[in-house]
N, C-alpha and C positions, 0 to 999 in steps of 0.2 A: 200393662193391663190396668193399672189403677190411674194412667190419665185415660187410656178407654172409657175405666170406667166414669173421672170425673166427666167427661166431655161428655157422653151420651145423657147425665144426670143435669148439666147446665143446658144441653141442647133442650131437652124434654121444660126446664125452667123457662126458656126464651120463649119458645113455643108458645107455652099456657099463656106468659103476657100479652106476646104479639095479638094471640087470640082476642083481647078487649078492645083493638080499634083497626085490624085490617081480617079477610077472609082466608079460608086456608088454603086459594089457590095461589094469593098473592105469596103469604110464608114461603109455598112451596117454591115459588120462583124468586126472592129475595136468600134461601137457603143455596139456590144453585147458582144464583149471577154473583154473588160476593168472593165463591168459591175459585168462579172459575178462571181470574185473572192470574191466580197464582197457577194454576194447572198449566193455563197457556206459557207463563215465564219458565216452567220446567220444561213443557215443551220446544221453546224457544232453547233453552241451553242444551236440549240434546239434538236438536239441527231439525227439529221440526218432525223427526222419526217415525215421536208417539199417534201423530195425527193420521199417519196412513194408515189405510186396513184395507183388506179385499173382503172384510166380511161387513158391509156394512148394515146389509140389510138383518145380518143378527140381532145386530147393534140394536138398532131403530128396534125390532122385534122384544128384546131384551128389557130394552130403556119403557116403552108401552107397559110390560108387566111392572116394572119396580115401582115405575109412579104410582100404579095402580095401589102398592106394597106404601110406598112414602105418602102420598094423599091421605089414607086410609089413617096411616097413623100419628100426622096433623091435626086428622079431625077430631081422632079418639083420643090424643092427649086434652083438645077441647070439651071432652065430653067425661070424661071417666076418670078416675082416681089413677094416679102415676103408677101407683102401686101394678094396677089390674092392667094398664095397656104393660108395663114393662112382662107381667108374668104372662099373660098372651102372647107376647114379644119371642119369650124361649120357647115355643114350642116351633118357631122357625125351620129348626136343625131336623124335626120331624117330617114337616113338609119334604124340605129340601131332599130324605131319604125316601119318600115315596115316590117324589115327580124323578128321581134319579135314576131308582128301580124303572119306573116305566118308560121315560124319555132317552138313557142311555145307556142302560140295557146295566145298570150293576146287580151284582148279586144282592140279594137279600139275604142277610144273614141271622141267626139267630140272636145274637147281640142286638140287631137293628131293627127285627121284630119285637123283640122286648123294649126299646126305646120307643118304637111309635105305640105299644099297647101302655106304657107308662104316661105317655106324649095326652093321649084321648083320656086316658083318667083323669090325669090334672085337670084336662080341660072339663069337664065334668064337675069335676070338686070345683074349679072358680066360677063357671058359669050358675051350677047346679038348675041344671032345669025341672020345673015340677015344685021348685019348692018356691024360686023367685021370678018374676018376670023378668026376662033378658034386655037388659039393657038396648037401645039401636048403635050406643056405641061400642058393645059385646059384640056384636056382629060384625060392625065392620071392620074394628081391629082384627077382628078375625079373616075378613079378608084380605086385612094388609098382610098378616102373618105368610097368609098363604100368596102373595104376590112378594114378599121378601122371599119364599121360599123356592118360588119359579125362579127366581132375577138369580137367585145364586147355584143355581141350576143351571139357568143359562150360561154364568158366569164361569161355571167347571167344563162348560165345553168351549168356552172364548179363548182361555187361560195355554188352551193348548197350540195356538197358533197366535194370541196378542198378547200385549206386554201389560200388567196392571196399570200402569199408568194411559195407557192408550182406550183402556178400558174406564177409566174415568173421564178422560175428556169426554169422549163418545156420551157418555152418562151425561154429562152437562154441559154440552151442545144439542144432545135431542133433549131433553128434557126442558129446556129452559123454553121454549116457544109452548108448550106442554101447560107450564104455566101462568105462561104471563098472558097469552090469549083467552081463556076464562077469567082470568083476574080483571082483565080491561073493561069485564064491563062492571066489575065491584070494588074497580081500584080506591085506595083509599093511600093519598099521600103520607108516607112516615112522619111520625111527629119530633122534636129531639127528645123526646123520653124513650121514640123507638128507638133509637140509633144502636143504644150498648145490647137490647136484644137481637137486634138485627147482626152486631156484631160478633154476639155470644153464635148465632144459629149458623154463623155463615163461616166462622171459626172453627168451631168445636164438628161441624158434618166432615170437613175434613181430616183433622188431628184424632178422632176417636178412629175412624178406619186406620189412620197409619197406625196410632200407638199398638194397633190391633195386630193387622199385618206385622211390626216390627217384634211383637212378641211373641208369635207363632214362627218368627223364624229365629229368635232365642230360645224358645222352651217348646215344649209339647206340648200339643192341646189339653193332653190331661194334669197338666201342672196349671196352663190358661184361664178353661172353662172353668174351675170354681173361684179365681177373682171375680170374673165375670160375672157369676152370679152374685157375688156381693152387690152388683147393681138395686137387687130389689130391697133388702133390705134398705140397703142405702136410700134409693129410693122414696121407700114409704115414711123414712121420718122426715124426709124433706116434704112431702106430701101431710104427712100432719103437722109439719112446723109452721110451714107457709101457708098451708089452702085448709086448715082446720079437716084433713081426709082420717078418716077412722082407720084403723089397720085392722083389716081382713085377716083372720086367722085362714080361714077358708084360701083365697088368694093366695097366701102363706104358703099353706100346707100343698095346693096344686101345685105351685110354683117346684116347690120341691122334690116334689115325685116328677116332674116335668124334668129337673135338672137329673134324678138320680139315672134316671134311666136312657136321658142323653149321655153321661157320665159312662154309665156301666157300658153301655156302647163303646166309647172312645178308650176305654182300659181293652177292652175284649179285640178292637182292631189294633191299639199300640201292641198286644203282644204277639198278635197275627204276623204283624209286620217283622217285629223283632226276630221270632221265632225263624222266619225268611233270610234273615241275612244273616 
């Protein structure tokens, strides 16, 4: 969890730079083509396996929503304090319980009511409407959140017939034309100052998901999710160390009702579970 965490705090770093001399469609497609050479040599050692699927057309359907989710928050790390896209970032796991509830029929549970009713207050306390104008990069991150939150939606009905890895290629094979044909008409050649962000964004999108995955199948999500959280704090002093960013009490303070009540959720299903076997 804590290269999770460093990786996603260097991606979000790479990010902001690349920002000063290419567009965000371009990042988008230099984050997936860097990545995906190494995918294909795994795919390659395992006889070529991960590349089939009979569901393709989820795939494609899938990969449409996350870009939607990853464009969105390209643009918003260009635009907004690290601080405010990371706590908009958490309320992902909200989303992802409401389109679940409706697209796949889970229950809704009491624990999960209470997480999305914690989920909208946060958001509330960092956006606060009525008292500041809403940023345009408040909004959008807000709509990546909610396209992170479809993509891992779609991703818990993939999961049950592909293998995670297959489920990545698929990601950065559709996605990559996704990119780079918007880009084409605001290309902007890398410079050698891009090079080490290019290689931080193109590094660290891949090794934060494994570290991720490989920790959830050593510990429990509720031992997880509060490293995880450490991301904001962490975060925000890299955000006023580097970019002179003010630290948002406000931001703060949602972020953390955002995390308590995803939290109180994942203790109330850990002991669901438990209690079952």
């Amino acid at each position: 969890m804590v290269g999770a965490l460093l990786s996603f705090s260097a991606m979000a770093i790479g990010v902001r730079e690349l920002h000063d001399t290419m567009g965000s469609f371009e990042i988008v497609f230099w984050r997936g083509a860097l990545g995906l050479p190494v995918l294909l040599f795994l795919a390659w050692r395992a006889d070529w396996q991960p590349m089939r699927t009979q569901r393709l057309g989820f795939h494609v359907f899938r990969n449409l929503v996350h870009f939607v989710g990853q464009f969105s928050w390209v643009v918003a790390v260009g635009m907004l304090p690290l601080a405010e896209v990371f706590a908009i970032e958490f309320t992902v796991p909200i989303w992802v319980l409401i389109l679940a509830t409706i697209f796949l029929g889970e229950k809704l549970t009491g624990g999960k009511l209470i997480a999305v009713a914690a989920g909208f207050t946060g958001i509330l306390l960092i956006v606060r409407p009525g008292f500041e104008v809403i940023h345009v990069g408040t909004w959008i991150m807000l709509i990546g959140a909610v396209g992170f939150g479809g993509s891992l939606t779609c991703t818990k009905s993939l999961t049950r017939t592909e293998s995670p890895l297959t489920i990545l290629i698929m990601m950065s094979i559709i996605q990559l034309p996704l990119g780079l044909i918007p880009a084409t008409f605001d290309w902007v050649n890398p410079t050698l100052e891009d090079v080490p962000f290019l290689a931080m964004i193109g590094f660290t999108g891949m090794f934060a998901h494994y570290c991720m995955a490989r920790a959830l199948i050593l510990a429990d999500a509720t031992i997880a999710m509060p490293i995880d959280f450490l991301r904001l704090p962490f975060i925000a002093v890299i955000g006023f160390v580097l970019y002179d960013e003010a630290l948002e009490l406000w931001v703060l303070l949602g972020a953390l009702i955002i995390f308590a009540g995803n939290y109180y959720n994942l203790r109330k299903e850990h002991r669901a579970a438990t209690a079952r076997t």
